[in-house]
C-alpha positions in Angstrom: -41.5 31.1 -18.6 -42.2 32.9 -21.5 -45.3 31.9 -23.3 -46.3 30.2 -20.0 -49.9 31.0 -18.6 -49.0 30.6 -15.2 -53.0 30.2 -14.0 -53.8 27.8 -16.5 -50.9 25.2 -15.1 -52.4 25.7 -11.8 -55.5 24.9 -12.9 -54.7 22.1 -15.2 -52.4 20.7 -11.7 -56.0 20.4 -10.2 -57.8 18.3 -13.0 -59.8 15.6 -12.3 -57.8 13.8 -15.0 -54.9 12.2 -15.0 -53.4 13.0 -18.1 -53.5 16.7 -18.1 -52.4 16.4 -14.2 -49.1 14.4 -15.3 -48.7 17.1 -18.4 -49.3 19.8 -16.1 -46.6 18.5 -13.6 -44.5 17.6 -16.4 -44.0 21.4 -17.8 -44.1 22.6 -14.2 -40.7 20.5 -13.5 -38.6 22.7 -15.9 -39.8 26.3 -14.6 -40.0 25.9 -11.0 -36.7 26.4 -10.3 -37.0 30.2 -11.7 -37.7 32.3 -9.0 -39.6 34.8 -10.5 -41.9 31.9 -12.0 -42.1 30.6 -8.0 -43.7 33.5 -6.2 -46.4 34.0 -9.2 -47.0 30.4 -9.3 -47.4 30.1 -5.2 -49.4 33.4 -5.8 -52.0 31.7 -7.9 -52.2 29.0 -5.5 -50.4 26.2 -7.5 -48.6 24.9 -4.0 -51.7 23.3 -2.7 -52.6 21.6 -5.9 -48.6 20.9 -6.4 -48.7 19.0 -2.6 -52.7 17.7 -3.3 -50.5 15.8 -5.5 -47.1 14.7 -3.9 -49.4 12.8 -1.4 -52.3 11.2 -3.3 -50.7 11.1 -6.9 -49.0 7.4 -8.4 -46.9 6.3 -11.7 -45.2 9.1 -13.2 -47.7 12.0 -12.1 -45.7 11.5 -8.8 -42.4 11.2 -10.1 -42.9 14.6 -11.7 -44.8 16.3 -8.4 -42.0 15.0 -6.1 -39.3 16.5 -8.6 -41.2 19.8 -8.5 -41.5 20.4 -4.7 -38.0 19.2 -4.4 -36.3 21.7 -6.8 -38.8 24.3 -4.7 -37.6 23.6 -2.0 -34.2 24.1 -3.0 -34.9 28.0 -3.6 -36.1 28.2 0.2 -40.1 28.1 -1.3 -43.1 25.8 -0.3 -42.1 25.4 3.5 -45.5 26.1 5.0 -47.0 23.1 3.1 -44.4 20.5 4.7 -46.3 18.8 7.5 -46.1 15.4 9.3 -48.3 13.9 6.8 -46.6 14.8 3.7 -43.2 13.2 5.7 -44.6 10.3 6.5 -46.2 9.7 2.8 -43.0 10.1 1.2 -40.7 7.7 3.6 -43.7 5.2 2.7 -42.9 5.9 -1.2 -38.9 5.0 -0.2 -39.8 2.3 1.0 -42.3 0.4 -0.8 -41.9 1.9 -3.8 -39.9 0.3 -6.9 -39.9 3.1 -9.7 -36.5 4.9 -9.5 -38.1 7.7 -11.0 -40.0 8.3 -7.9 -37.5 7.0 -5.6 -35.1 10.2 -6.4 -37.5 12.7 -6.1 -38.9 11.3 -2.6 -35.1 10.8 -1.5 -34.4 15.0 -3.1 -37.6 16.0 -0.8 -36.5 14.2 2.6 -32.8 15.4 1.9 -33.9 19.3 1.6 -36.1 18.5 4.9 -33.4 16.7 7.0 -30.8 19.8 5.5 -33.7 22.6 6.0 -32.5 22.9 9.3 -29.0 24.8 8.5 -30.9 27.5 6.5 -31.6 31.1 8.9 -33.8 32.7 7.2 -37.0 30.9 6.0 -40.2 30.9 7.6 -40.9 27.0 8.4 -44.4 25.5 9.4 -44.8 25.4 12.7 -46.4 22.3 12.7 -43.4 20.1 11.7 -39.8 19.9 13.6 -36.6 19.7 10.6 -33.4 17.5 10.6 -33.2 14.3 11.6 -36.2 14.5 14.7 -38.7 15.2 11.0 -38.7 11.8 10.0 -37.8 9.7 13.0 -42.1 9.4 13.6 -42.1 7.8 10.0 -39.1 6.0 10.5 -40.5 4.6 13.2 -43.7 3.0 11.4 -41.5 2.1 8.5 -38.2 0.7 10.3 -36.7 -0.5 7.0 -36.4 2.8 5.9 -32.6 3.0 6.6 -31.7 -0.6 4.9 -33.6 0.7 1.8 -31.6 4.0 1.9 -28.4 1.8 2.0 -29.3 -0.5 -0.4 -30.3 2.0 -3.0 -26.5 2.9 -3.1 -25.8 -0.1 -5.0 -28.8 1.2 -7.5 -27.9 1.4 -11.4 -29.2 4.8 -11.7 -26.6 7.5 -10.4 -29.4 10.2 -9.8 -30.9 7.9 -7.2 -27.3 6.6 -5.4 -26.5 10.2 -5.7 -29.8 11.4 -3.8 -29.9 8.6 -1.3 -26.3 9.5 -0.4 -27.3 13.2 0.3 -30.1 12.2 2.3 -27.3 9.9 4.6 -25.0 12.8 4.5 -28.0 15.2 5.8 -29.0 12.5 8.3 -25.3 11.7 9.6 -24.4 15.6 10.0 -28.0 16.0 12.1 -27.4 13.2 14.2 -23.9 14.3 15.2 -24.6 18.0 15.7 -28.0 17.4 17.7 -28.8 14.5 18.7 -27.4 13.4 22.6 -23.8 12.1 23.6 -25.2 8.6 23.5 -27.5 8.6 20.2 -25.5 9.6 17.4 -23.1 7.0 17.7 -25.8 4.6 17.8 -27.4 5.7 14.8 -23.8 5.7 12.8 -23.3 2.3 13.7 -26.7 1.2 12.7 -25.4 2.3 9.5 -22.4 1.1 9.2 -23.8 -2.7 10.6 -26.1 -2.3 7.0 -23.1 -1.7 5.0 -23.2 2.5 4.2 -19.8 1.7 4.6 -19.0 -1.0 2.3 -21.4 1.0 -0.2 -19.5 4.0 -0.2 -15.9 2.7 -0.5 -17.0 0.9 -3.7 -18.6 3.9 -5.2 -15.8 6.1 -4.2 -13.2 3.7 -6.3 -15.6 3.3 -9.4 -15.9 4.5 -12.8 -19.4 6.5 -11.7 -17.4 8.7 -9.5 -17.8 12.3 -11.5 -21.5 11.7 -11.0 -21.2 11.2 -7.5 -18.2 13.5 -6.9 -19.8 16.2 -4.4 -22.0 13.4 -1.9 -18.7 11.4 -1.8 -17.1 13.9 -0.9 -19.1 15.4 1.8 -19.4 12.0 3.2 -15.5 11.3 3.5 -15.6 14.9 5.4 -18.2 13.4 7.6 -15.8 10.4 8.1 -13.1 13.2 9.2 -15.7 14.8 11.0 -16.6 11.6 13.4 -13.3 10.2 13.6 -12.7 13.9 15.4 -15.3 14.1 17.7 -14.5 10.4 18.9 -10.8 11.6 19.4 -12.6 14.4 21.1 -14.6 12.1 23.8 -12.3 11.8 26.8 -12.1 8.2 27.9 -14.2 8.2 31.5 -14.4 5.1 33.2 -17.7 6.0 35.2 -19.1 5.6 31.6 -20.4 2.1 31.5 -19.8 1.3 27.4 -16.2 2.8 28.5 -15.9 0.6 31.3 -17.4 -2.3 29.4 -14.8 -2.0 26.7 -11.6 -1.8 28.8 -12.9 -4.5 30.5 -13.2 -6.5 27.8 -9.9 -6.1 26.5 -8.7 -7.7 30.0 -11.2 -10.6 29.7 -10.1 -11.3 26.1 -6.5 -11.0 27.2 -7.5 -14.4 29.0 -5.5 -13.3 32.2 -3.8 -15.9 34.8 -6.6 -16.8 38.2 -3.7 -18.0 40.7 -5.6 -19.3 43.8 -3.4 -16.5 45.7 -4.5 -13.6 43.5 -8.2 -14.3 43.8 -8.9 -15.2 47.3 -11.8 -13.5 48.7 -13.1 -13.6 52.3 -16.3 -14.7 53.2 -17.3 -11.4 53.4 -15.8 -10.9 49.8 -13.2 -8.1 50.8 -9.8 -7.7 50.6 -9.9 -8.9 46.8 -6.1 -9.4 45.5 -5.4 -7.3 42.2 -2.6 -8.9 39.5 -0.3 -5.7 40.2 0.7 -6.3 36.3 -2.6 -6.4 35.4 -2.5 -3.7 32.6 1.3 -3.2 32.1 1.0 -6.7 31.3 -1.2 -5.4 28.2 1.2 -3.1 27.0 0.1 0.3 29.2 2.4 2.2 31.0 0.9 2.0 34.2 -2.2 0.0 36.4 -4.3 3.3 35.4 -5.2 2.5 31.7 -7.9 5.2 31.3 -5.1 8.3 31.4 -2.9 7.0 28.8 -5.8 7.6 26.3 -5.5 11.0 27.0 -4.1 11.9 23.1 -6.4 9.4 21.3 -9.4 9.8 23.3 -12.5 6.9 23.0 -10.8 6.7 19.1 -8.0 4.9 20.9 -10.0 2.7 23.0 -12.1 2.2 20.0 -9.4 0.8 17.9 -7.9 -1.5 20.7 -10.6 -3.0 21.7 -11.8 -3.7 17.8 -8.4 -5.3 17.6 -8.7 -7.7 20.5 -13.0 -8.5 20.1 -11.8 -9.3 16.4 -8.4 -10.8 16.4 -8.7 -12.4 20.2 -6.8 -15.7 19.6 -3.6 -13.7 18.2 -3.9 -11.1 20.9 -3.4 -14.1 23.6 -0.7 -15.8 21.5 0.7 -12.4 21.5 0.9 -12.0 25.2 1.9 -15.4 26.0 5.2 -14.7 24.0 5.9 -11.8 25.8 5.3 -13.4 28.7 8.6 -15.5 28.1 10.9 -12.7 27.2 12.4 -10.4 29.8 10.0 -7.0 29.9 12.2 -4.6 28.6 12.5 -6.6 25.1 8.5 -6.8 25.3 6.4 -5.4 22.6 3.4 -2.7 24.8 0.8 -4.0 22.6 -1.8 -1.3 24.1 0.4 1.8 23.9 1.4 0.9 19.9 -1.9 0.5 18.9 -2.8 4.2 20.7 0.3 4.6 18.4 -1.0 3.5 15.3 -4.0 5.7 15.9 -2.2 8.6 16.5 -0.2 8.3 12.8 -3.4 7.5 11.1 -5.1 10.6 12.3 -2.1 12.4 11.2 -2.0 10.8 8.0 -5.3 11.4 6.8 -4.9 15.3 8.7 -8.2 14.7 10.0 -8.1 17.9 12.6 -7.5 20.3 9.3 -10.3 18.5 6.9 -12.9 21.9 7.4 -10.1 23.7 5.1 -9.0 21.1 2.9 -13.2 20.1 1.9 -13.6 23.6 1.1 -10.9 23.1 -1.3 -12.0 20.3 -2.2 -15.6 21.4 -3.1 -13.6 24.2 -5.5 -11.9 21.7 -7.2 -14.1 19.3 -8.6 -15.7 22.1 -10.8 -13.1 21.3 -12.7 -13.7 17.7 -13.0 -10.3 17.1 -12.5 -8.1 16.2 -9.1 -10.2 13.4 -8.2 -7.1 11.2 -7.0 -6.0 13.7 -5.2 -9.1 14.9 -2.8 -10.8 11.2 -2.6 -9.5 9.2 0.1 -11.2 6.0 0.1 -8.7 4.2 2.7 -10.0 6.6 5.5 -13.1 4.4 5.1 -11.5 1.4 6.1 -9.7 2.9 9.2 -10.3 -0.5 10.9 -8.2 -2.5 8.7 -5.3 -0.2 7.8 -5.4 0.5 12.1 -5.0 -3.6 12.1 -2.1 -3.5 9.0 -0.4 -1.0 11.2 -0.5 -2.8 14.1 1.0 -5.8 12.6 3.8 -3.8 10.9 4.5 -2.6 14.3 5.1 -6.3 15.7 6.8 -6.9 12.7 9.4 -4.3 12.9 9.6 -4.6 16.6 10.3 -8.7 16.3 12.8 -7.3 13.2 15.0 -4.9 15.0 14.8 -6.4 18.4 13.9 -3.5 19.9 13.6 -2.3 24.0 11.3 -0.6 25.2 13.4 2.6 25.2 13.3 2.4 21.4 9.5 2.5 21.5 9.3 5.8 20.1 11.7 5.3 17.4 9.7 2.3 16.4 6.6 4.6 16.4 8.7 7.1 13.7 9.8 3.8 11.2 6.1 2.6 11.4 4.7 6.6 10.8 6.9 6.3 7.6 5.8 2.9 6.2 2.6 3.9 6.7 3.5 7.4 4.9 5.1 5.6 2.0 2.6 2.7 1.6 -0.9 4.4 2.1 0.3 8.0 0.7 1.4 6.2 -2.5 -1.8 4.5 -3.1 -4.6 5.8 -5.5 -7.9 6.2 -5.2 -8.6 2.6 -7.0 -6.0 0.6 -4.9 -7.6 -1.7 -3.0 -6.9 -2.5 0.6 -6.3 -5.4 0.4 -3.0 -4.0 -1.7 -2.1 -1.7 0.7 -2.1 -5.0 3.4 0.2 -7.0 1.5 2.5 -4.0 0.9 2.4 -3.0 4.4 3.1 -6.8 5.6 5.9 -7.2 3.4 7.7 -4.0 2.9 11.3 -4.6 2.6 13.1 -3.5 6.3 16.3 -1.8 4.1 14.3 0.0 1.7 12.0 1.4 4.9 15.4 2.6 6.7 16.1 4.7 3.5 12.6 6.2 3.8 13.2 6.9 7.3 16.3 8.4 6.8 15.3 10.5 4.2 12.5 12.0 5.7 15.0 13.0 8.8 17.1 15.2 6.3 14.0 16.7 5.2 12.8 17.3 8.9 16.1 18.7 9.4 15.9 20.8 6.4 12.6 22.1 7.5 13.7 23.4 10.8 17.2 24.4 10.0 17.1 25.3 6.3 19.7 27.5 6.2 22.2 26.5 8.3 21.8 22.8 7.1 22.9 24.4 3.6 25.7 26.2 4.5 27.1 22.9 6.8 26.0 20.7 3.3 28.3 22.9 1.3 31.0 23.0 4.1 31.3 19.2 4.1 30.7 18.9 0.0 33.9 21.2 0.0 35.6 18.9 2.7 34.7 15.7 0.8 35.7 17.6 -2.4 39.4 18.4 -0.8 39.5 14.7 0.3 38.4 13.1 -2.8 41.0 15.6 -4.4 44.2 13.9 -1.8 43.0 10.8 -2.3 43.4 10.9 -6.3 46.4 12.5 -6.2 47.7 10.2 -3.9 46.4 7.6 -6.3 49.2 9.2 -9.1 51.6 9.6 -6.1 51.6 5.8 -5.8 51.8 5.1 -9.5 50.9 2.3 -11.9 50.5 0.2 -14.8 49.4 1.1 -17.9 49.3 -1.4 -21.4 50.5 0.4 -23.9 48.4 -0.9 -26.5 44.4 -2.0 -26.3 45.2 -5.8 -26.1 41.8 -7.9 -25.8 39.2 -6.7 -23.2 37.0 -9.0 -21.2 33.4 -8.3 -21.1 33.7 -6.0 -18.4 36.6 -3.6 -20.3 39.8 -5.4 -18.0 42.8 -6.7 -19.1 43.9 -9.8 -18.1 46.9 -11.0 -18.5 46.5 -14.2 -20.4 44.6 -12.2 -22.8 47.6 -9.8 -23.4 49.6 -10.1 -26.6 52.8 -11.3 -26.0 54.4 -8.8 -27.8 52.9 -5.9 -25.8 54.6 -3.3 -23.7 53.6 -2.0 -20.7 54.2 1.6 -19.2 54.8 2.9 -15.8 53.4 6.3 -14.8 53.9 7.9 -11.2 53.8 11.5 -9.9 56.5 13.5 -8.5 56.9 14.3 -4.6 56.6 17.9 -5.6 53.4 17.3 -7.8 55.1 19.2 -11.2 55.8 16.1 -13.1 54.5 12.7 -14.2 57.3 9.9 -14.6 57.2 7.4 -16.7 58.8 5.0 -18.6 57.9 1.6 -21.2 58.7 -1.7 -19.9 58.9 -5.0 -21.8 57.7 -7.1 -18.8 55.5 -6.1 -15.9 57.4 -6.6 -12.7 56.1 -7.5 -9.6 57.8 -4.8 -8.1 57.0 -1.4 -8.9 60.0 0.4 -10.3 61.3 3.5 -8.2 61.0 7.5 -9.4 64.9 7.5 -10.7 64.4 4.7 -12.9 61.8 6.0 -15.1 63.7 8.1 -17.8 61.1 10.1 -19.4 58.9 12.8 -17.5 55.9 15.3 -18.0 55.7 19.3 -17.1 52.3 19.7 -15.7 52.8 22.6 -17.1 52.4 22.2 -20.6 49.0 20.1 -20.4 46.3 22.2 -21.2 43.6 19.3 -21.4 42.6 15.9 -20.8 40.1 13.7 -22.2 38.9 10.1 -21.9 35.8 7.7 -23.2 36.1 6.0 -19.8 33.1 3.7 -20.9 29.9 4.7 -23.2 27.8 4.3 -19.8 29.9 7.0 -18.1 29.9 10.8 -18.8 33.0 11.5 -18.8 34.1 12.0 -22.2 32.1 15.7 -21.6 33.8 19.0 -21.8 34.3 20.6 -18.7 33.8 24.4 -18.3 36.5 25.2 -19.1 37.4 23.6 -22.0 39.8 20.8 -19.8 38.4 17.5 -21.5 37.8 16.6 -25.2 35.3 15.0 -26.9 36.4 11.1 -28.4 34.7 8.8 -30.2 33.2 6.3 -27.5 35.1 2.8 -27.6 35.4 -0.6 -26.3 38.8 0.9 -25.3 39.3 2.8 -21.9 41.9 5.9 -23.1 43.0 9.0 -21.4 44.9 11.3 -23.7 47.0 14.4 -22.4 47.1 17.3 -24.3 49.6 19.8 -24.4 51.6 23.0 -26.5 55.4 22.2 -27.1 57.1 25.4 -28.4 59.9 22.9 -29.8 59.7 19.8 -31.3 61.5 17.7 -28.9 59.7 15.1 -26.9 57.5 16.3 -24.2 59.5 14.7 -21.3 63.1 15.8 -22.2 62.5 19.1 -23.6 60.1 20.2 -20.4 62.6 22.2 -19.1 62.4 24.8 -21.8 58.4 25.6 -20.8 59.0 26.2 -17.4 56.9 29.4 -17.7 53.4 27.8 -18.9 50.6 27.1 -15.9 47.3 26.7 -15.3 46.8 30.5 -16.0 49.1 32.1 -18.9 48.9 35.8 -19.2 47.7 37.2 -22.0 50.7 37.2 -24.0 51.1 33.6 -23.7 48.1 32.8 -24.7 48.4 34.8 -27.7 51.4 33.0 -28.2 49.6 30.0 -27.9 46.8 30.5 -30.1 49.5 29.7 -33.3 50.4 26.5 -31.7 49.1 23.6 -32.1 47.8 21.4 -29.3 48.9 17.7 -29.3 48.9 14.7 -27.1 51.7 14.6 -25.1 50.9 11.3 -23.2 48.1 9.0 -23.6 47.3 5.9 -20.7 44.9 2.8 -21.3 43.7 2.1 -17.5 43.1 -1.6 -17.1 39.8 -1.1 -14.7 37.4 1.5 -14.5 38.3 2.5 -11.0 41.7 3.1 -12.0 40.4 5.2 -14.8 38.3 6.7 -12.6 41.7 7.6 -10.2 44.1 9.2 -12.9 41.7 10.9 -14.8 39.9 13.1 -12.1 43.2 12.7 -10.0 44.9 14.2 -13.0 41.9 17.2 -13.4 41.8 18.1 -9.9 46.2 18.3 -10.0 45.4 20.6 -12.5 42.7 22.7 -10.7 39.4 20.8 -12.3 36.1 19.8 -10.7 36.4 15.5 -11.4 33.9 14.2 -13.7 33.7 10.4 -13.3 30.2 9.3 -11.5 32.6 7.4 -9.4 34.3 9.8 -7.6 31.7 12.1 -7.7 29.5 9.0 -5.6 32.4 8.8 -3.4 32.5 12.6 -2.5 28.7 12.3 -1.8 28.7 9.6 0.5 31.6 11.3 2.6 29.6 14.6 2.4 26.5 13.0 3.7 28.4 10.5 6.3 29.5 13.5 7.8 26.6 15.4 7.9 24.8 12.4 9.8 27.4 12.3 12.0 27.2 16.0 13.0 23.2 16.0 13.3 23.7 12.9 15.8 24.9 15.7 18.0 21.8 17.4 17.8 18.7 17.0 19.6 15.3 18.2 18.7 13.9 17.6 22.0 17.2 18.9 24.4 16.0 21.3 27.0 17.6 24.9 27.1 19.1 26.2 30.4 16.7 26.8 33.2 15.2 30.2 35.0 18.4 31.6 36.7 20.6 28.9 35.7 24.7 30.0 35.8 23.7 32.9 37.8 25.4 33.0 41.7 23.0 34.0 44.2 24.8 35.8 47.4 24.6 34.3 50.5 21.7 35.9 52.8 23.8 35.2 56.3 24.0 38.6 58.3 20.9 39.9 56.3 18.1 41.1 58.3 14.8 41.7 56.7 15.6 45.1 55.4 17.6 44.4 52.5 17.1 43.5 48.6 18.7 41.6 46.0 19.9 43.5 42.8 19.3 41.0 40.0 19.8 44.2 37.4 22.9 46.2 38.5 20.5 49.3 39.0 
């Protein structure tokens, strides 16, 4: 302002020329917004010139004049001077005017009087209502108004999709807070018949989005907002339009006349009812209008979209469940009030208040927009039919009853979980269709399962962790028998590498013909490997006595192995119980070990009957000046049987196994038997009733002077 001669604007705002009028205007746009520069400027009387020209002013004399009382009427000024007239000009500019420049500052001026409304304290002309009611005299003599406001979403200019999306926002939020039971959904479907919606789903998935971040948002609240108070209308069938769409989802169910069910008297009573009539649609009972209890006139909503716009598959629908028994039947009407129910959750619709707020925060930092935009919400109608179909899918799939119904409800709350909470903000629905149509059944069981732990987890944290580690130390002490079993049983070893097949086994017509082969087994007592070196491999396995050479357990004070270089196993364990090796085509465990003597580890065992797991600390002094050497080294023929003696031969020796093998295997006992232990548990099993397991005394020989002590007083 400084420099600025406030009276000299006013006056040059009053010129009888044009050019010093459009200059004036011009200079007046960046100031107004001040404050301090308002109340001086609406002091000198510049408010009557500034509206003198909002109504009679053209070209870009307007443009500026409707910019100015806009940003005025953002700092709560200039009230006084809105009057029926000045409404009623400025819907004409939206309508028949074709500069954008003017187009965004009528749009700013009708969006601040549809909004003015919310504001508490402002003294407002009392010539002119606000909200919605302000313009619907104008609207009225200009009834395209609303098709140009839709259309000018698809506009070039940002400014002026942005504007015209406030001013939809600031008409939608009128109409539902004011306007009657009956009127506001007529106006919203007035503009979602010209396409608002269409509009909006496309701006909300393209590259203009940080321009438009704070309308597009408001307006998916407002989606979250109507979707509520429809769930919010209780179905009433002395309603007619709720009457009139449950009975057209009979009608279009095409339902059997038999000459005995319609038979009317002459005096056209005693009218004959199907009595299947709607359990034959999929209800519960013949009194449809209480099962929408949950969903409210959302439910009915959604049904009855279903059937008006997918009527021929509806029918072909029930006239295959009409040839199956009724328990395998699919209730068509209660899994669509199903569907409805998981979409509602999905999109949290009841907490959306909260999470706008948030959401409003965010964006100032241009960043999160994947996160808080939802464009799917938009297209409830189609992810409600995708849903649907899943839901005959899966039902068809599994051959469910229809005492599985609610499980069926959970798998098709997870697909729709996995599919639509996975998608981004520029994934399309028809993506999310195809992905919901053809999502592998195997892959979905996972899901579900998965999300049942993490249920679990939610409401038993603790104690699902301490029975986890219970049954990982179970499945540890099993895995732990079963490899040592594994030595107990013993086997074949080449002595040599021989030639390995692609997948690292011997066979035997790849073997050299000179090779040996050794036998290894484990003693009853579990102190000494036997073994011994054989020419030929028998077919039987030789017997414990027959193997001349054995192993103290004893002396082995590590054991390493390059069981493949896809497998970590060749890693040293904590403490210090496995050896690094250069990996190899070659499967190799080596056993390493102190020998105070230098005979052979298997005859001279006997001397080092003293060593174990855990040598005091003169023996391990003792055998710091040793050096450690392989005492026995084994070439496994298969993984698995690598696998077996190495991690049976570590956990013999009081070591955590290492191969991803057994470690799988210990896993998927721990978790078998954890699902088997929470299929004793219900979530839903009642406790014990008032007073149950207490004895109440007989009352024979009472007379009315006596009482009952229920707390030993």
């Amino acid at each position: 302002m400084d420099g600025l001669n406030v009276a000299d604007l006013v006056e040059r705002l009053g010129s009888d020329e044009d050019a010093v009028r459009k200059m004036a205007a011009f200079k007046l746009q960046s100031n107004i917004g001040d404050p301090s520069f308002t109340d001086v400027f609406i002091a000198e009387g510049g408010l009557t010139n500034l509206r003198y020209l909002t109504i009679h002013a053209s070209g870009n004399t307007l443009a500026y004049s409707l910019t100015c009382f806009s940003r005025l009427l953002e700092v709560d000024k200039g009230w006084d001077y809105i009057n029926q007239d000045m409404v009623e000009r400025v819907v004409e500019l939206v309508v028949t005017h074709p500069l954008v420049n003017i187009l965004r500052g009528a749009m700013a001026v009708l969006g601040a009087i549809v909004a003015h409304q919310r504001s508490s304290n402002t003294q407002s002309s009392p010539t002119v209502s606000y909200g919605f009611r302000a313009l619907k005299p104008a609207i009225a003599i200009y009834p395209q108004f609303l098709e140009k406001l839709v259309s000018s979403l698809s506009a070039a200019d940002h400014a002026l999709c942005a504007n015209a999306l406030q001013l939809i926002n600031a008409l939608m939020r009128d109409a539902i807070t004011n306007d009657g039971e009956t009127e506001w959904p007529r106006f919203i479907k007035r503009l979602q018949d010209l396409g608002v919606i269409k509009a909006v789903y496309g701006l909300m998935q393209s590259n203009a989005l940080q321009d438009l971040a704070h309308p597009l948002l408001e307006f998916q609240a407002l989606t979250k907002l109507l979707l509520r108070r429809w769930r919010d209308v209780p179905v009433d069938l002395h309603k007619p339009e709720h009457r009139r769409a449950l009975k057209g989802i009979h009608i279009a169910s095409n339902p059997e006349k038999p000459s005995e069910l319609l038979e009317d008297g002459e005096d056209g009573k005693d009218k004959k009812h199907n009595p299947e009539k709607w359990r034959r649609l999929g209800f519960e009972t013949e009194t449809p209008g209480l099962e929408f209890e949950e969903t409210g006139y959302l439910g009915m909503m959604d049904l009855a979209d279903y059937v008006r716009k997918h009527e021929d598959a509806f029918q072909r629908l029930l006239l295959e469940q009409s040839t199956i028994p009724p328990r395998t039947s699919c209730p068509i009407a209660r899994a669509s009030l199903a569907v409805t129910t998981i979409l509602y959750e999905r999109f949290e619709v009841d907490g959306s208040d909260l999470d706008d707020a948030k959401g409003y925060l965010a964006l100032e930092t241009r960043s999160n927009y994947d996160k808080f935009f939802k464009p799917l919400i938009l297209q409830w109608s189609r992810l409600h039919l995708a849903g649907l179909q899943a839901f005959f899918r899966l039902w068809k799939v599994t051959g469910a009853e229809r005492e599985d119904f609610l499980k069926l409800v959970d798998l098709v709350r997870v697909l729709l979980d996995a599919v639509v909470g996975s998608a981004k903000r520029d994934t399309s629905i028809q993506e999310i269709e195809e992905q919901t149509r053809d999502y592998d059944c195997q892959r979905l069981r996972e899901l579900q399962m998965e999300h049942l732990q993490l249920s679990y987890e939610d409401a038993w944290g603790h104690h699902l962790r301490q029975v986890r580690d219970e049954l990982t130390h179970e499945a540890l002490q099993f895995m732990k028998e079963q490899r040592i079993r594994c030595l107990l049983q013993g086997a074949w070893f080449p002595n040599s590498q021989g030639s390995r097949s692609e997948f690292g086994q011997v066979s035997q017509h790849e073997i050299n013909p000179s090779q040996t082969f050794r036998y290894v087994k484990l003693s009853h007592n579990r102190r000494y490997l036997h073994y011994a070196d054989f020419d030929v491999r028998s077919d039987q396995d030789p017997d414990l006595d027959s193997l001349n050479e054995k192993l103290d357990l004893a002396l082995v004070s590590s054991v390493a192995s390059n069981i493949s270089a896809t497998t970590p196993t060749s890693t040293r364990s904590s403490t210090s119980t496995l050896k690094n090796l250069t990996q190899s085509s070659t499967t190799k465990i080596t056993i390493h070990g102190y020998l105070a003597s230098s005979s052979r580890g298997g005859s001279s065992s006997h001397h080092h009957t003293n060593h174990n797991r855990h040598p005091s600390k003169s023996t391990s002094n003792s055998r710091a000046h040793r050096e450690e050497i392989p005492l026995l080294v084994l070439y496994p023929s298969t993984h698995s049987a690598a696998s077996e003696w190495l991690d049976g031969l570590l956990m013999l020796l009081g070591q955590q196994p290492i191969t991803s093998e057994t470690k799988k295997l210990t896993n998927l006992v721990a978790e078998y038997g954890l699902k088997i232990r929470l299929l004793n548990v219900r979530l839903d099993e009642p406790g014990p009733e008032a007073g149950e397991g207490i004895e109440v005394p007989s009352r024979e020989g009472l007379d009315e002077n006596y009482y009952y002590d229920i707390v030993g007083v």
